[in-house]
C-alpha positions as CSV (number, residue, x, y, z in Angstrom):
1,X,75.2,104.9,-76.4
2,X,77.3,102.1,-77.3
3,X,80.6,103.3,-78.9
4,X,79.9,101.4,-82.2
5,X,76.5,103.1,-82.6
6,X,78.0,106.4,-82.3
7,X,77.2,109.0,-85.6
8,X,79.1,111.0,-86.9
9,X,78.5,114.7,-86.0
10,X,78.7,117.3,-89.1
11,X,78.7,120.8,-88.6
12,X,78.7,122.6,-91.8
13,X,76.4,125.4,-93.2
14,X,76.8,124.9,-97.2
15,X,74.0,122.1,-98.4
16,X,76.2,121.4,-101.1
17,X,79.3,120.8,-99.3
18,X,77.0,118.4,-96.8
19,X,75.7,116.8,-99.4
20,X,79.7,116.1,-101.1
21,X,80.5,115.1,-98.0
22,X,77.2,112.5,-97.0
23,X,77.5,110.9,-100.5
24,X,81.6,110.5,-100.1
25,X,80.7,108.8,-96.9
26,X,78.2,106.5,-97.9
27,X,80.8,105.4,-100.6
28,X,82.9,105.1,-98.0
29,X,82.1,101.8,-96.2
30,X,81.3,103.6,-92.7
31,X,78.7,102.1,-90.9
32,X,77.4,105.1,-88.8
33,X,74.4,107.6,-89.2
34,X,75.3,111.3,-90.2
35,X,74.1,114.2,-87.8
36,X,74.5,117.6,-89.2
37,X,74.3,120.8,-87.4
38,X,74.4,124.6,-89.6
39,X,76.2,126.3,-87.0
40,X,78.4,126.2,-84.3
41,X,75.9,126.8,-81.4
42,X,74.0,124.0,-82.6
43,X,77.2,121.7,-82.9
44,X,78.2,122.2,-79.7
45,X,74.4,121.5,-78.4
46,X,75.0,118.2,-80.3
47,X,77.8,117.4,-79.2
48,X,77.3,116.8,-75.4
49,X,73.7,115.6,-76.5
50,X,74.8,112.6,-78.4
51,X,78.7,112.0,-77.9
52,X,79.1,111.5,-81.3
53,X,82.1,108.9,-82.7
54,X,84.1,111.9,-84.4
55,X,82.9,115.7,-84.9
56,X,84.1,117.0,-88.2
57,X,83.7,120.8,-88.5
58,X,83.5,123.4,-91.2
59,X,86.4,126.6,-90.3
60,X,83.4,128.9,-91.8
61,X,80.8,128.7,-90.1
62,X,77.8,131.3,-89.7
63,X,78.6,132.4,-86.2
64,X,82.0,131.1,-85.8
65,X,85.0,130.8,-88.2
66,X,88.8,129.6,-88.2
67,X,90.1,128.7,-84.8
68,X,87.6,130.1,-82.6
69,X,85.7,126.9,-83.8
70,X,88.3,124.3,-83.0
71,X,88.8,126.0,-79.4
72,X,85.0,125.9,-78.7
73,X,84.6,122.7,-79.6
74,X,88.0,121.1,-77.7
75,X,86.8,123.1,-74.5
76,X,83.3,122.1,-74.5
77,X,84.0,118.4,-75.6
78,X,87.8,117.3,-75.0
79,X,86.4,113.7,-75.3
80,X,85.8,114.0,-79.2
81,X,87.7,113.5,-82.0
82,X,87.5,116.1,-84.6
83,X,88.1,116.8,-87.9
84,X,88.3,120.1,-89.8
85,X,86.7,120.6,-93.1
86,X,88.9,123.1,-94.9
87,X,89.3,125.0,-98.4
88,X,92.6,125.0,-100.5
89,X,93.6,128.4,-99.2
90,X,93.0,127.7,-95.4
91,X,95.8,125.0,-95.8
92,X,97.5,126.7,-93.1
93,X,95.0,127.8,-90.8
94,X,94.1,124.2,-91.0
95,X,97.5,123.1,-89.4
96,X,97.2,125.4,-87.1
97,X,93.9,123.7,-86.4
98,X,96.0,120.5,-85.5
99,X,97.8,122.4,-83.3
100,X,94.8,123.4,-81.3
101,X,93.3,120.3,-80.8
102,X,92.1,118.7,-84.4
103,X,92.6,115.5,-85.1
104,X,93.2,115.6,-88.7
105,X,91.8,118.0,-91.5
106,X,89.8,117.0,-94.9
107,X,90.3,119.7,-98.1
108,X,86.8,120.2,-99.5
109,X,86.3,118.9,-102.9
110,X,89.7,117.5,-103.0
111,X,88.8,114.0,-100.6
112,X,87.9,110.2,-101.7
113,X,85.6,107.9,-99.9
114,X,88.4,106.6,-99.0
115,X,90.5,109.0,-97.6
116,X,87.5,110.1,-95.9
117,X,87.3,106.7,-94.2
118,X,91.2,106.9,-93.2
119,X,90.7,110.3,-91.9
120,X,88.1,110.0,-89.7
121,X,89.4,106.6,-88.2
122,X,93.0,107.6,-87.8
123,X,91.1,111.0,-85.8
124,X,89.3,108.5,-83.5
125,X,92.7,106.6,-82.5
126,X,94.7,109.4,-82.6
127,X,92.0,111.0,-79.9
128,X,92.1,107.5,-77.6
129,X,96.1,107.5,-78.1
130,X,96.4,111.4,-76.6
131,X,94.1,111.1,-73.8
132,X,95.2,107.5,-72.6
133,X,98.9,109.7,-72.8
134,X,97.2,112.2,-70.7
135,X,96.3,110.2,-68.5
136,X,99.5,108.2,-67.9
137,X,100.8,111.9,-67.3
138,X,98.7,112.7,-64.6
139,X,99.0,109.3,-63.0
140,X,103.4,109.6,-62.9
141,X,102.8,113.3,-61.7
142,X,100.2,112.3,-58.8
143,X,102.6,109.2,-57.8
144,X,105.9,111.9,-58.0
145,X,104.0,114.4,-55.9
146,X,102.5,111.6,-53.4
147,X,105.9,109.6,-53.3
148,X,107.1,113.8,-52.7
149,X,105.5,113.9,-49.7
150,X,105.6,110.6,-48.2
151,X,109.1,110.8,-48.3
152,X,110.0,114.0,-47.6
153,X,109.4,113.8,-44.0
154,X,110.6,110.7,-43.2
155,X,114.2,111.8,-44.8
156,X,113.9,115.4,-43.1
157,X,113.2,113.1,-40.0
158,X,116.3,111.1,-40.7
159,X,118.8,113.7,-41.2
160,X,117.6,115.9,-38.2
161,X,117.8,112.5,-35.5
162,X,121.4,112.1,-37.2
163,X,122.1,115.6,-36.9
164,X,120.8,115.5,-32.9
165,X,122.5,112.0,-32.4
166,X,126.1,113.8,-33.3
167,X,125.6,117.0,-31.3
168,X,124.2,115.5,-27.7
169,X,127.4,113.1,-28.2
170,X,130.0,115.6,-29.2
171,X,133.4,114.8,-28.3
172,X,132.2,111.1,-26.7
173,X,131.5,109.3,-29.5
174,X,134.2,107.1,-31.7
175,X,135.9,108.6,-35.2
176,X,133.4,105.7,-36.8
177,X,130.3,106.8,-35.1
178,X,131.0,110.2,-36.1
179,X,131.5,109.5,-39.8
180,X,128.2,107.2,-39.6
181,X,126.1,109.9,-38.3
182,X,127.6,112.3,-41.2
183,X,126.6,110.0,-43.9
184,X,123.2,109.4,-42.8
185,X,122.8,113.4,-42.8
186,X,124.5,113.6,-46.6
187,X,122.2,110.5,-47.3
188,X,118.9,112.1,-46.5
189,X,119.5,115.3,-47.9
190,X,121.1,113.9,-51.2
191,X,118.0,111.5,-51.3
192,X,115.7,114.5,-50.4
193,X,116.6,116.4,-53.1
194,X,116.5,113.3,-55.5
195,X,113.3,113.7,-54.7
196,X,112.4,116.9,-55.1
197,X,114.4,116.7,-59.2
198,X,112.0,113.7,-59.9
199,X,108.9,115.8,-58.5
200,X,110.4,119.1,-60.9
201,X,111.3,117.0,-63.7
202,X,107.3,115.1,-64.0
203,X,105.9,118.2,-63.7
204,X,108.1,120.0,-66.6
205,X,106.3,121.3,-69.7
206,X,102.9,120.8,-67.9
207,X,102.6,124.1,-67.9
208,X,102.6,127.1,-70.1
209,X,105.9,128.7,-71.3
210,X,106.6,132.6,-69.5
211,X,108.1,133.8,-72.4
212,X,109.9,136.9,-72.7
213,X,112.5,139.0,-74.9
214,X,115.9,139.2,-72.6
215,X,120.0,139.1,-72.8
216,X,120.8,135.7,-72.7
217,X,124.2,137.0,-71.5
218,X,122.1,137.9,-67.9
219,X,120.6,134.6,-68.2
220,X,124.6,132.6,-68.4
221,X,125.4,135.4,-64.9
222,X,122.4,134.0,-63.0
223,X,123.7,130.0,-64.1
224,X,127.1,130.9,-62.9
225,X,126.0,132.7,-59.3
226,X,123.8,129.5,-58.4
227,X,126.8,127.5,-59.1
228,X,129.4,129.5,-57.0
229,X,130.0,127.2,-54.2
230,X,130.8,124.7,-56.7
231,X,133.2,127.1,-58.8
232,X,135.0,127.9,-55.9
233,X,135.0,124.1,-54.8
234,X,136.6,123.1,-58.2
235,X,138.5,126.7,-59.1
236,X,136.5,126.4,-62.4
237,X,135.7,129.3,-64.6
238,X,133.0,130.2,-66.6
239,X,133.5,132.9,-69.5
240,X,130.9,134.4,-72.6
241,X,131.3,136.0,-75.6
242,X,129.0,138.8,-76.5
243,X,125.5,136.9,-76.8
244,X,122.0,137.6,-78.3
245,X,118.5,138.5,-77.1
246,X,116.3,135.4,-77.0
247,X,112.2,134.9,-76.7
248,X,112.1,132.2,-74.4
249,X,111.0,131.3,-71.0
250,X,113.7,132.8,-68.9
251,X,113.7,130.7,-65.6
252,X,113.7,127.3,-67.5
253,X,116.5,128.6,-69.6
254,X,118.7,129.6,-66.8
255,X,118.2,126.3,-65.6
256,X,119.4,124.7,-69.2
257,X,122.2,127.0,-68.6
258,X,122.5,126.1,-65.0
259,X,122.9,122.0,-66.0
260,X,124.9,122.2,-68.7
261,X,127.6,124.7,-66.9
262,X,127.4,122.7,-64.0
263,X,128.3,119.8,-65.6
264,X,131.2,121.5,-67.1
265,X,132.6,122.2,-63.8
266,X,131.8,118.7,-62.2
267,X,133.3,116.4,-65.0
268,X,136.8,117.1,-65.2
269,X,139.6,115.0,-64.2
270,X,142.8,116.5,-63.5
271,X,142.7,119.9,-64.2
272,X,140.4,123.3,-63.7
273,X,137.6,123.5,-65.2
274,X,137.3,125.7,-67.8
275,X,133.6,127.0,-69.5
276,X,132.7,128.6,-72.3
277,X,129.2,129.7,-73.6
278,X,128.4,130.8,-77.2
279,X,126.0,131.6,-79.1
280,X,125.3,132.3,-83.1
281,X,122.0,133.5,-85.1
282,X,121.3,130.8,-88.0
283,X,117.7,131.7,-89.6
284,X,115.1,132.3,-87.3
285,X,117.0,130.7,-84.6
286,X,119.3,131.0,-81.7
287,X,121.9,128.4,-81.8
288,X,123.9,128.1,-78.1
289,X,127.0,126.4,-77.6
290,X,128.2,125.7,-74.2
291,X,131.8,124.5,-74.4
292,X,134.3,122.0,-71.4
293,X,137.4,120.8,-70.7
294,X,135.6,117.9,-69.0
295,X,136.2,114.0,-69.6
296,X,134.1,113.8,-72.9
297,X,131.4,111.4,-74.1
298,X,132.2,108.7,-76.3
299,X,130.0,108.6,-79.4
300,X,127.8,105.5,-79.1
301,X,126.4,107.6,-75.5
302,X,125.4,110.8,-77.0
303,X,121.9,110.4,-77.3
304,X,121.5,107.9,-74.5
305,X,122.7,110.4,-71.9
306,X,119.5,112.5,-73.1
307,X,117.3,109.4,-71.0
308,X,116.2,110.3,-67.6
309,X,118.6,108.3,-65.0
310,X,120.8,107.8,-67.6
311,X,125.0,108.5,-67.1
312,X,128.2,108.5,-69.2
313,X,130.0,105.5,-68.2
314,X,132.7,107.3,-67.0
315,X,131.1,109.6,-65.0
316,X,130.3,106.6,-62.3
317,X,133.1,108.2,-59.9
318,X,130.9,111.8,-59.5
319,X,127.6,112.5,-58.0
320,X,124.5,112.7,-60.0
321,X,121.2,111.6,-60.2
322,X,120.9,111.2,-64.4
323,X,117.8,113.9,-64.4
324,X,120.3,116.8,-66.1
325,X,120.2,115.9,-68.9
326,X,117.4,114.6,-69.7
327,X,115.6,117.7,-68.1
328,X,117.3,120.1,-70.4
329,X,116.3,118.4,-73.0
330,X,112.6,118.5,-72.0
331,X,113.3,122.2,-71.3
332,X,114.9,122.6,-74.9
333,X,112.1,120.9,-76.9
334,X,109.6,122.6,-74.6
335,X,110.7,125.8,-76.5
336,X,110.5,124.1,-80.1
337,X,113.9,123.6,-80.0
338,X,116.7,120.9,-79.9
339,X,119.8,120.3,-78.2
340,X,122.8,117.8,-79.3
341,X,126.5,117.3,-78.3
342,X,129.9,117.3,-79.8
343,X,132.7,115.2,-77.5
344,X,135.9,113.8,-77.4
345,X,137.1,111.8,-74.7
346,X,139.4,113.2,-72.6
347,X,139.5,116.3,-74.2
348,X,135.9,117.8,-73.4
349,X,132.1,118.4,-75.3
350,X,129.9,120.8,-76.5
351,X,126.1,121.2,-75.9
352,X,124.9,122.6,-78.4
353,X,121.0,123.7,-78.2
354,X,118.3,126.0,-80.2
355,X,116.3,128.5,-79.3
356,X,113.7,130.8,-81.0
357,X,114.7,134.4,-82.2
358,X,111.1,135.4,-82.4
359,X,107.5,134.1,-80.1
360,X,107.0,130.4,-80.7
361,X,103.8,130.0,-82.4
């Protein structure tokens, strides 16, 4: 059925709430036929039957009510728009609706024609907007995993020939060869694992937080052993004050951690690095502070260094790839959070970056 002759699918028990809401629609200047359904079963009969042009849904229903009728619905149809049809003291549940998958929600009794009419359009291009999004997602995460392994062996290939190259010509090959051959081997493997941070960084918050109650103090040990060849590379040091419990997925904050440490130890000019890692309770969040002695972000940069391939202009002299950043950040917001920084040149920054006290809803 062409898109324009779609109807409108109405699942709602009350005969006097369906009539409110057929009359409000004819008044409303839509052009589309009304299908009702009294319960939830039949809706979602209906629903694959005759792909209507939006669902809207009563949250009591016979033999469904609140959420359990959004999920149903969303599972059996992700195609559709929908609309919840709500009273004034299921405000709440009906943003938790939106949450789940609704489009929008209508207040019985409380609605214009016109509002009606906004509603149920803005559901239908919201609904096109999120799955053309989803699908842009899944087309940059099948190119990142593709480009993955098409070039992973290639660069494997690259820096094992370089590595063979400089041992069957040990000691008979020139000072210029032999630097050649080593920066074709730190080539590969630095482009390798560009690689593999693009690959991590598309796929991140495509899947479902792991999270737990733990010592975020235990979290800041595991950060500082990954980085130990680079502590004892720069003599930097990493120290914590006593720090909180948090509810959060523990692997993706360790690797928040492990960035913004990290990156306290790699930008410094001049001196040791020195690291600091903080945290305070402010409502019913976590607020954590990670502290440097680094070379400081000037003020116009701060949220631009948040962009994926994005650097501080004067961090052009170190190695990096821009991802960071940008994938704490992801990590951060994943969580319901968000992080910002505090810097002065020359003199060092602080991250700063929520996290919940309690399960994020």
């Amino acid at each position: 059925m062409p898109a324009a002759d779609r109807p409108v699918l109405l699942i709602e028990d009350d005969d006097d709430h369906a009539v409110l809401f057929e009359t409000s629609f004819m008044d409303s200047g839509l052009q589309r036929k009304i299908v009702r359904a009294e319960t939830l079963a039949r809706g979602l009969d209906l629903i694959t039957e005759i792909r209507p042009w939006v669902a809207v849904v009563d949250l009591g229903l016979p033999d469904s009510s609140g959420l359990e009728s959004v999920t149903k619905l969303e599972s059996r149809c992700p195609q559709t728009p929908f609309v919840v049809l709500t009273a004034n003291s299921e405000s709440l549940v009906s943003v938790k609706a939106i949450r789940e998958g609704a489009q929008d929600y209508l207040v019985k009794g409380a609605f214009t024609p016109e509002l009606m009419a906004r509603s149920l359009e803005y559901a239908v291009e919201r609904k096109r907007i999120l799955l053309e999004l989803r699908q842009r997602n899944r087309d940059v995460e099948a190119f990142a995993a593709i480009a993955s392994h098409d070039l992973q062996s290639p660069m494997r290939q690259m820096g094992q020939f370089a590595s063979l190259v400089r041992t069957e010509l040990a000691g008979g090959i020139s000072p210029d060869v032999e630097e050649w051959s080593s920066c074709i081997e730190t080539g590969a493997v630095q482009l390798q694992s560009l690689v593999l941070d693009l690959l991590r960084f598309s796929r991140l918050g495509k899947e479902g937080l792991e999270c737990e109650s733990f010592d975020l103090a235990g979290a800041v040990e595991e950060a500082r052993s990954r980085l130990a060849d680079l502590a004892a590379a720069t003599g930097a040091e990493v120290e914590h004050a006593d720090l909180p419990d948090v509810h959060a997925d523990r692997g993706l904050v360790t690797t928040l951690l492990q960035n913004l440490v990290g990156n306290g130890m790699k930008y410094v000019r001049g001196r040791a690095p020195r690291v600091r890692v903080t945290a305070r309770l402010r409502d019913d969040e976590t607020i954590v502070s990670v502290a440097d002695n680094g070379i400081g972000i000037e003020p116009q940069h701060f949220e631009r260094i948040f962009e994926p391939c994005q650097r501080n202009v004067g961090e052009a002299e170190f190695e990096g790839n821009g991802l960071g950043l940008a994938t704490c950040q992801r990590i951060v917001e994943a969580h319901g959070g968000r992080i910002w920084v505090e810097s002065e040149p020359g003199v060092g920054s602080v991250f700063h970056f929520t996290l919940p006290v309690e399960s994020p809803d």
